[in-house]
C-alpha positions as CSV (number, residue, x, y, z in Angstrom):
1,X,-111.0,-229.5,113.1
2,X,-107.7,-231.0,113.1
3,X,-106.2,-233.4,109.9
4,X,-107.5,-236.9,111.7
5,X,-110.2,-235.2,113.3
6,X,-111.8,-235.5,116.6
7,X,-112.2,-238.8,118.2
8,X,-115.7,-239.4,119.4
9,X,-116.5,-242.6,121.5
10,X,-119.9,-243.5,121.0
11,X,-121.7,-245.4,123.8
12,X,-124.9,-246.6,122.6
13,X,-126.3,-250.2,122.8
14,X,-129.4,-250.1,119.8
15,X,-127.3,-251.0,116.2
16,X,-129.7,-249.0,114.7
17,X,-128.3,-245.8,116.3
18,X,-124.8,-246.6,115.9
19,X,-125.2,-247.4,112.3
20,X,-126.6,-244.2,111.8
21,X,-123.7,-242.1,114.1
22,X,-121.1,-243.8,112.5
23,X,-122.1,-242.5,109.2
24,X,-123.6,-239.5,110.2
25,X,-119.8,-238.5,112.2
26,X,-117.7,-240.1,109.9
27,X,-118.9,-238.1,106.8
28,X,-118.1,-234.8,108.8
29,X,-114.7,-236.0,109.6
30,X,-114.7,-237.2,113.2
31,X,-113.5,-240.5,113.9
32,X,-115.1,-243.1,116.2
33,X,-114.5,-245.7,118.9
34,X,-118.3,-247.3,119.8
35,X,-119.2,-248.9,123.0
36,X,-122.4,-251.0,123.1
37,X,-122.3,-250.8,127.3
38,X,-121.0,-248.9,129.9
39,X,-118.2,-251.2,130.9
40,X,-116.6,-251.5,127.3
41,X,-117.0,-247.4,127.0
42,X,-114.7,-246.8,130.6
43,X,-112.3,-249.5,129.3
44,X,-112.4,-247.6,125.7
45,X,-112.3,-244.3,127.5
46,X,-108.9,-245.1,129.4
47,X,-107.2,-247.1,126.5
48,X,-107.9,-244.7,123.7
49,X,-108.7,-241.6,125.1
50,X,-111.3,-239.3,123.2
51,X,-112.1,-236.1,122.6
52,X,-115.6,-236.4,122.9
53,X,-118.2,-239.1,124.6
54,X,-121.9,-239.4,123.1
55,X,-123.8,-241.2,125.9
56,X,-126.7,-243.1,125.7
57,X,-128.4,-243.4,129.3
58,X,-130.1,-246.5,128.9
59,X,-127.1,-249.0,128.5
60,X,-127.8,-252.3,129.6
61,X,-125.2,-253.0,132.1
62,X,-125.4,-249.9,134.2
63,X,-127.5,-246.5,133.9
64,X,-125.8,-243.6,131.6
65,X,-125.8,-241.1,134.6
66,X,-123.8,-243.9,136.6
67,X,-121.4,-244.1,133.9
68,X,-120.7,-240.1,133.4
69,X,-120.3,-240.0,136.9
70,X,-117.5,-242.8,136.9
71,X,-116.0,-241.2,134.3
72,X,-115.8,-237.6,135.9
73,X,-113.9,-239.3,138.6
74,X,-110.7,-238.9,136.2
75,X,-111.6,-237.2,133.1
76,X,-112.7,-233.8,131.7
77,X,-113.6,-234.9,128.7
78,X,-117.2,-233.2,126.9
79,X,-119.9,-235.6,127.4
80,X,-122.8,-235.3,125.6
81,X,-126.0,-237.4,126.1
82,X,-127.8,-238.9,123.4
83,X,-131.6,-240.1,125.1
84,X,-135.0,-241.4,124.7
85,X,-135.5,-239.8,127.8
86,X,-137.8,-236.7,127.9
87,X,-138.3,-236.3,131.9
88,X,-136.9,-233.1,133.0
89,X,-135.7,-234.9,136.1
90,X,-133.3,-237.5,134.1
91,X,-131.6,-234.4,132.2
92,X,-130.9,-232.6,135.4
93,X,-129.4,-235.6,137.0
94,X,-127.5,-236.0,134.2
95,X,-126.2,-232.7,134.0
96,X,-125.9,-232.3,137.9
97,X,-123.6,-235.8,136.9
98,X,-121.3,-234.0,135.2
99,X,-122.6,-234.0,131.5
100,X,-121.9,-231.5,129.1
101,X,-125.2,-230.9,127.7
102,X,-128.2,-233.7,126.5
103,X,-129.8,-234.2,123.3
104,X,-133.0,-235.9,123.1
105,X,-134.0,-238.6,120.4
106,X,-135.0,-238.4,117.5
107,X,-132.5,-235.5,116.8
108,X,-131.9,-234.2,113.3
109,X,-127.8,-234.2,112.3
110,X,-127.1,-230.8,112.1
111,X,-128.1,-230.0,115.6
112,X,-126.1,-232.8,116.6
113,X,-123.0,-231.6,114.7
114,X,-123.5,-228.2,116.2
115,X,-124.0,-229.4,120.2
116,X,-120.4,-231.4,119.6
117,X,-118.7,-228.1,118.1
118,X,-119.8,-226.3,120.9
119,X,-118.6,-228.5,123.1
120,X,-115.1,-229.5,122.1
121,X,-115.0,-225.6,121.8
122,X,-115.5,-224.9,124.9
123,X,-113.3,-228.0,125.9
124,X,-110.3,-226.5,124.0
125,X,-110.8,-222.8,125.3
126,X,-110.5,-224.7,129.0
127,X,-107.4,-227.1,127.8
128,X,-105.6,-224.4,126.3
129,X,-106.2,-221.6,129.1
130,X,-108.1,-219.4,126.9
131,X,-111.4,-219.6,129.0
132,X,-109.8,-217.6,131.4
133,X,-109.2,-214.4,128.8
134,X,-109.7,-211.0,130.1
135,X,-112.2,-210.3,127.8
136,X,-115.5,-212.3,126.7
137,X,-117.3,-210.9,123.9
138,X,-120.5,-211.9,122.2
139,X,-122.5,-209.8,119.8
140,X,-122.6,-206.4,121.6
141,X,-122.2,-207.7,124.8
142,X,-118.5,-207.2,125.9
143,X,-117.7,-208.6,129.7
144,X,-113.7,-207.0,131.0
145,X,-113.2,-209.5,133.6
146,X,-109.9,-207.5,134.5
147,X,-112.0,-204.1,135.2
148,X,-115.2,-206.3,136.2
149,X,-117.2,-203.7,133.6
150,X,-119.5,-205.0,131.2
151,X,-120.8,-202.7,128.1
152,X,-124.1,-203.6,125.7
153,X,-123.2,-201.7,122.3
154,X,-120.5,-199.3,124.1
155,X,-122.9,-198.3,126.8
156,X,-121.6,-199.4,130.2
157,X,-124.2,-201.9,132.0
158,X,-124.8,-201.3,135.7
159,X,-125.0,-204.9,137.1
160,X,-124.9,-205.5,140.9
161,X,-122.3,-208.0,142.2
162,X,-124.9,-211.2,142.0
163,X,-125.6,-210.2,138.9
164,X,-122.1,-209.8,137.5
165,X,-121.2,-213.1,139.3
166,X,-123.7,-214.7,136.9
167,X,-123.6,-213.5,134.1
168,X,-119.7,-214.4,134.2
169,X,-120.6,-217.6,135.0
170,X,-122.8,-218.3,132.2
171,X,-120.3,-216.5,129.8
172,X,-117.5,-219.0,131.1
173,X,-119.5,-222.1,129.8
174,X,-120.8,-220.9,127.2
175,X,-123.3,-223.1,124.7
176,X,-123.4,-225.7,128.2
177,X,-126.4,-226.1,130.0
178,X,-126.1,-225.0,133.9
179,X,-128.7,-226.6,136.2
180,X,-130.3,-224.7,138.7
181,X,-128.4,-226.7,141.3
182,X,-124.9,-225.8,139.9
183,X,-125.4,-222.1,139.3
184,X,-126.7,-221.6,142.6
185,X,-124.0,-223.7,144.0
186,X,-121.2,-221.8,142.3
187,X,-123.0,-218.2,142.9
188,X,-124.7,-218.4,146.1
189,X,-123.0,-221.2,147.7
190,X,-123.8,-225.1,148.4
191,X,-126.3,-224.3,151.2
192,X,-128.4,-222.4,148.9
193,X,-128.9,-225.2,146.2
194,X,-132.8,-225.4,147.2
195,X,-133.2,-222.0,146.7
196,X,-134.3,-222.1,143.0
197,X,-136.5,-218.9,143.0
198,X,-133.5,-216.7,143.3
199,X,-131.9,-218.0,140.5
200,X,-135.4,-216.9,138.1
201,X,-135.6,-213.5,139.8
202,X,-131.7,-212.5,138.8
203,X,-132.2,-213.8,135.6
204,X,-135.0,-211.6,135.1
205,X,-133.5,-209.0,136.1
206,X,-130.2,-209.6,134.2
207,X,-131.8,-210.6,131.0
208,X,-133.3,-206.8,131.6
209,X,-129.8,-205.2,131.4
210,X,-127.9,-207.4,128.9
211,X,-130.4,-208.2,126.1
212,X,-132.0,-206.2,123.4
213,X,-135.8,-207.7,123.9
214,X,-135.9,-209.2,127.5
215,X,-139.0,-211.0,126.4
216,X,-136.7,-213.1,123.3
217,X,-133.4,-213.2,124.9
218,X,-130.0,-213.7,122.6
219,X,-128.0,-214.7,124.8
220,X,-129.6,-216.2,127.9
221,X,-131.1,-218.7,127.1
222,X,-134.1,-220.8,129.6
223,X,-133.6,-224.6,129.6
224,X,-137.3,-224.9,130.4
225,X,-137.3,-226.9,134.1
226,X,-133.3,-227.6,133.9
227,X,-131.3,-224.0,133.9
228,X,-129.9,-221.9,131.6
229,X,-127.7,-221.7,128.5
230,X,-125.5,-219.2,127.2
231,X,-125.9,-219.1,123.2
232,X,-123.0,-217.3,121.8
233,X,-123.4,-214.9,118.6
């Protein structure tokens, strides 16, 4: 974490929860700008830009997923959403929206603390270049992008192309949620995106080469009804 500290800009309309992020962030270090709509959070967002958004989707002036699209339209910045919402359906059209990942309330601090590190993380690794390393390595699982090999405790892992294509892909965003739709889009194409079957029977089948206990996976992870998650460690 740098001297200031990240700044976070909170977009959440209830006082309640503000009251409770503001102390909650500003204890850790981070620094806020607060929104209580979506209009004042894109005029925030382009006057002060910040590191990271929490984004409540039930704003009364527009609809969160609205709002992270309008802001994907000209920023990268990590959004994460903060919602009552428990629908499967709202968190994949959030994510498919270009969220970073999506916390549902009531959420205890420390897992809230630890969603943000992840993502401005993985948000630095992509500003900085180092995303695209050569070499991603987690645990005993070691992926040479430059050789295409990956090992499992020094033991060379036999993966076929598909395979390879997503476990790469999951390494690459690591600790963010990928929907079904965007991991089928970005291995299979964008005319497969209904074709959510494939994407359980690789990940089967993957989670048979690459983890120690298929049946608890460490590293790929099943956002039940949403996609999957790389957990790092």
């Amino acid at each position: 974490m740098s001297e200031a500290g990240p700044l976070v800009l909170v977009v959440e309309d209830e006082p309640q929860m503000r009251r409770f992020l503001r102390a909650s962030l500003a204890s850790h270090g981070y620094r806020l700008l607060e929104a209580g709509g979506a209009a004042e959070a894109l005029r925030l967002a382009s006057a002060h830009p910040p590191d990271l958004v929490l984004l409540d989707l039930g704003l009364p002036d527009a609809d969160g997923i609205d709002t992270t699209r309008r802001l994907r339209e000209w920023t990268r910045v990590p959004i994460l959403v903060i919602s009552a919402r428990q629908r499967e359906d709202d968190k994949v059209m959030a994510l498919d929206a270009g969220a970073d990942d999506y916390l549902t309330k009531p959420f205890g601090v420390n897992e809230l603390l630890a969603r943000m590190r992840v993502a401005l993380r993985h948000a630095g690794r992509a500003l900085d270049g180092t995303a695209a390393e050569p070499v991603f390595e987690s645990g005993e699982l070691r992926i040479d992008l430059a050789r295409r090999e990956v090992t499992r405790g020094g033991a060379v892992v036999h993966l076929t192309p598909i395979e390879y294509k997503l476990l790469v892909l999951l390494a690459q965003n690591a600790g963010k949620v990928l929907t079904h739709q965007q991991i089928l889009r970005e291995v299979w194409g964008p005319g497969s995106t209904r074709q959510t079957h494939y994407v359980r029977v690789y990940m089967a089948e993957l989670r048979k080469k690459v983890e120690a206990d298929p049946a608890r996976p460490r590293h790929i992870v099943t956002e039940q009804g949403v996609g999957y998650r790389f957990r790092e460690g």
